[in-house]
N, C-alpha and C positions, 0 to 999 in steps of 0.2 A: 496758405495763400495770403496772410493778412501782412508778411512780410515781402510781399510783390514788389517789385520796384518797375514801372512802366513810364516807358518815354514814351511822349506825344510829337511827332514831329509835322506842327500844322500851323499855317501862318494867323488863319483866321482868330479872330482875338474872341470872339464871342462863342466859337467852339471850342477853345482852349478852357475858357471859365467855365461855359456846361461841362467837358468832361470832367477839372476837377473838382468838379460840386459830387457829381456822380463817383467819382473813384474814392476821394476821400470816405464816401459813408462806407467804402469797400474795406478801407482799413489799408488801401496800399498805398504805396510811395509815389510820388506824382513827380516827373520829371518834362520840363518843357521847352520845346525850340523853335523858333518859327522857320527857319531856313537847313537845309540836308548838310551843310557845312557845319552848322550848329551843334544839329544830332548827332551827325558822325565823332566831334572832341566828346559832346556828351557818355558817346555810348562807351566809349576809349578808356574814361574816364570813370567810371561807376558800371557798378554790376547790375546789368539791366536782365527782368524777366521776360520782357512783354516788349515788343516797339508798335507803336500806331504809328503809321504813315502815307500824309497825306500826297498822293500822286502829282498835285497840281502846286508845286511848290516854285519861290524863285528863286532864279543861279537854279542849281542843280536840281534837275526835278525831283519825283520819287522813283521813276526807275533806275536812273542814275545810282541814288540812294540805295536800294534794294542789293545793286550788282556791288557797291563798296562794302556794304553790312555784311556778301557773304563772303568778300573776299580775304575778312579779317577771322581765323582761327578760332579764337576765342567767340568769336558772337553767329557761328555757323548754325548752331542749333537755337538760336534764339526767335520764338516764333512771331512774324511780321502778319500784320494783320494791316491792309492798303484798304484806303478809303478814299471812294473815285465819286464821277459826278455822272448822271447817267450820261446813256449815249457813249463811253469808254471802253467799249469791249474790247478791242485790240489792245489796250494797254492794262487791262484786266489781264488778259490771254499773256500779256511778254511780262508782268510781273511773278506771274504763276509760274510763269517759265522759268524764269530768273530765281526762283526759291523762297519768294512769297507766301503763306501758307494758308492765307483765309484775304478775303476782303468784303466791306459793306461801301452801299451805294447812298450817296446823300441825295438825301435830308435821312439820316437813320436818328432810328432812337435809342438813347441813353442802354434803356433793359437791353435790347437787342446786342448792342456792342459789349456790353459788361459780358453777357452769356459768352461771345467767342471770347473773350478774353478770358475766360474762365475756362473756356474748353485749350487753349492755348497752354493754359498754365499747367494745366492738370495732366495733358496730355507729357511736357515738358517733366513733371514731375514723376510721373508712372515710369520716363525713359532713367529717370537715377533709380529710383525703386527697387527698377526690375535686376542692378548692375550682379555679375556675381554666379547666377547659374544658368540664365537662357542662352542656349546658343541652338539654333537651328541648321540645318546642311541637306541641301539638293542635290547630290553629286558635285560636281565642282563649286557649287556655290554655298558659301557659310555664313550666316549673320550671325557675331556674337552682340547681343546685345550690352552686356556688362563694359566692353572696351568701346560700347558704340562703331563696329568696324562691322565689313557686308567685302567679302571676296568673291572672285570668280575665278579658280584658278591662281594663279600669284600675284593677281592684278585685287587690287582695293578697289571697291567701286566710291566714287565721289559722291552721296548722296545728298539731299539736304534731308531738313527733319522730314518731313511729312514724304516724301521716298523712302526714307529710311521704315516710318512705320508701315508704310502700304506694303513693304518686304517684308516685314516679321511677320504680320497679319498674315499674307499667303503664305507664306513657310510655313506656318504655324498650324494653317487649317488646308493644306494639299487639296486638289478635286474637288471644293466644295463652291459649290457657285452661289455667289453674292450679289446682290443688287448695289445700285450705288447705294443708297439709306444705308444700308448694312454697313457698307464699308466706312461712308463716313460717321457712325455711330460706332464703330469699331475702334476707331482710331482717334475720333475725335470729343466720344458722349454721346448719350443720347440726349434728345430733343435739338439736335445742333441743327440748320437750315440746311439743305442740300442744294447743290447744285451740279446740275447733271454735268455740266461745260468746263469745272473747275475739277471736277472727277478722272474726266475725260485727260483732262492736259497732265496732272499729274504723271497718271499712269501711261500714257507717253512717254513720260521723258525720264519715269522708270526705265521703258519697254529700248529706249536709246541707249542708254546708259546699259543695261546690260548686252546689249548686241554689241556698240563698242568698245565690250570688255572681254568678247566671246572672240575665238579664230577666226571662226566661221560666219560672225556678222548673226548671229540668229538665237540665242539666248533669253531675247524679249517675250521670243514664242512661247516661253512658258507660262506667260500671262496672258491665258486666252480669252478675245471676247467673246459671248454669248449673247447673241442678238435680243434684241427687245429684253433682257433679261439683267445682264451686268458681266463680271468677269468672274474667273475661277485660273487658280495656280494647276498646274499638270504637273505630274510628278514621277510621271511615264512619258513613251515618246512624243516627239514634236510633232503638230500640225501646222500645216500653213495660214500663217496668222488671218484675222478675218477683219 
């Protein structure tokens, strides 16, 4: 990680100088923009590990931002971590949606941030790792992880990263029911923060994405929830989703 290269795309000037005070003792490369037009040449331009992105940005906000980041190939898997102001939840919710992967709420702290950004990277780096022999298959459905590719049938599912790993993880471990903690300490580390609403959205729009990749509209079902509990992958017949 000491070769990170992280862009900040955040206007505020005295947020900019705390984060590089903090990442420089990290040992990583500090990249910085105050406007989404800025990051976007930046990120074009140099090999980025990590984007911080602040939501409330001017010209083009941060969701704007988010929906350009993943429309470009090369920077699909690159994990975005959104820093919003309270009272944001809607635009919390459409960033996650949008392919988002983590977000913190200001006034946060330095440790705090540096920890997802550590869980970002590591998480990023386990997906080269693993390149090579895992591949997993549900009946029609296969994730190889080495080529980073997840089919259903002849169809490629579109994931971003953090879909992509909530698919290995259930593949991986069939029938076994997960709390959210579990799953984002699965995928993302442990001691990472949880949150039960960023959980939720995710695997939604897993649970979308495989139905509109299914004939039959219903391929999501195999992501069941389990009330008061969390979810579990089926690996036998479907139930009507809950």
């Amino acid at each position: 990680m000491s070769k990170a290269v992280i862009l900040i795309i955040e206007d505020d000037k005295e947020i900019q100088e705390l984060l590089s005070h903090s990442m420089a003792r990290e040992g990583w490369k500090l990249l910085q923009a105050k406007t989404g037009e800025d990051g976007l040449k930046m990120l074009k331009n140099n090999k980025v590990s990590c984007i911080l992105l602040d939501i409330m940005l001017p010209g083009m906000d941060g969701l704007k931002v988010i929906k350009k980041i993943k429309e470009i190939e090369q920077c699909r898997n690159i994990p975005v971590i959104m820093t919003t102001a309270k009272g944001e939840e809607a635009d919390i919710v459409t960033g996650l949606e949008l392919g988002a992967d983590d977000y913190v709420v200001k006034p946060y702290s330095p440790k705090v941030l540096i920890a997802r950004i550590r869980a970002g990277l590591r998480r990023q780096e386990e997906g080269v790792s693993n390149a090579g022999v895992n591949v997993w298959q549900q009946g029609d459905l296969v994730l190889d992880a080495a080529r980073h590719t997840a089919f259903l049938g002849e169809r490629q599912l579109d994931l971003f990263a953090t879909e992509f790993a909530l698919l290995k993880h259930f593949l991986s471990n069939p029938e076994i029911v997960f709390s959210r903690n579990q799953i984002i300490e699965a995928i993302r580390g442990p001691d990472y923060p949880v949150t039960d609403r960023s959980v939720d959205v995710q695997i939604l729009g897993l649970r979308k994405k495989l139905d509109e990749a299914s004939p039959d509209k219903s391929a999501g079902d195999m992501i069941e929830t389990i009330r008061g509990v969390g979810y579990r992958f089926r690996s036998g017949p479907l139930q009507e989703r809950t």
